[in-house]
N, C-alpha and C positions, 0 to 999 in steps of 0.2 A: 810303918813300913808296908811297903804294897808286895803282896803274895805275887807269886812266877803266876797262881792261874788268875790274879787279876790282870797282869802285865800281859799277859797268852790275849785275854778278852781284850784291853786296850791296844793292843799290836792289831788283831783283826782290824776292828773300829777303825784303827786309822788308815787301813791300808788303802794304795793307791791303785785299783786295776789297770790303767791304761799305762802307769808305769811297768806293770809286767809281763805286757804283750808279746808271746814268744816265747816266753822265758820258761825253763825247767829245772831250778833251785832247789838245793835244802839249804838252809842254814842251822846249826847244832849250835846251843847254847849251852854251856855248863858252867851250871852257876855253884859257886864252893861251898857256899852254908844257905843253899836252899836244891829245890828238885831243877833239874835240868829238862829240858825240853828244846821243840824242834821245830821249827820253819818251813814246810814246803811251799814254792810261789809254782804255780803251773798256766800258762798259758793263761792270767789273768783272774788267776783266783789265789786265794792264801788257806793254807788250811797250818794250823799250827796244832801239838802235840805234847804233854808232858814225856817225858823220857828220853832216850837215845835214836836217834835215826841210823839206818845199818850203814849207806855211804852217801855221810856229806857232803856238800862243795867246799863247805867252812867251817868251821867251830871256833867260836867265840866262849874264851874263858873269860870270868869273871865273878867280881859276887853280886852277890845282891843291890847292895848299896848301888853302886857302877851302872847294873842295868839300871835301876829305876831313873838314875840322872842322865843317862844315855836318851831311854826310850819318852821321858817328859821334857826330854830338850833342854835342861838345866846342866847337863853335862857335855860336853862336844866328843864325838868316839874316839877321833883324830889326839887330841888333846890325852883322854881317857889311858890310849895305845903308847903314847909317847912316854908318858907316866909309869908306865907299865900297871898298868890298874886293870886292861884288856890286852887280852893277848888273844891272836889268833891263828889257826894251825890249816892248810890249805890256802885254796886259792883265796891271797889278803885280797885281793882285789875286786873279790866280789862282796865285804864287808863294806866297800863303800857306796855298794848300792843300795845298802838298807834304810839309809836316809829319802831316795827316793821311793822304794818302795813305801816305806811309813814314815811321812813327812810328819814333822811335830805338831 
């Protein structure tokens, strides 16, 4: 099973800067049986964080398992969300740009 601060380093890695041209995001992850952590995309960079960020755009729940199939592409979020396996609280709409932001 892969730790939240391997998934933090592999989220970086993957990230796509010219999909985040402009942009001013948190995303809040809380994950049920491991640490939570946090997303910021700023005008083409990613900076990611263990803990709570004070005002999200989004927060994505879920556990551990979830994220890992989510974030290695073996799980589809949409799919994940329907399931109710992810749930998320703010603007949904902006969970489905995380795909572009970190393409698998």
């Amino acid at each position: 099973m892969t730790t939240v601060t391997q998934i933090i380093e592999n989220m970086e890695s993957k990230f796509n800067p010219s999909a985040a041209q402009g942009l001013d995001l948190v995303f809040q992850f809380n994950i049920e049986d491991d640490d939570n952590f946090y997303v910021a995309v700023k005008d083409g960079t990613c900076n990611a964080s263990k803990g709570d960020a004070e005002n999200p755009n989004v927060t994505l729940i879920m556990d551990s398992a979830t994220l890992n199939g989510v974030i290695s592409g073996e799980t589809d979020g949409m799919q994940a969300f329907m399931a109710g396996k992810l749930r998320a609280e703010g603007d949904m709409m902006l969970a489905l740009k995380l795909g572009e932001l970190f393409p698998s």
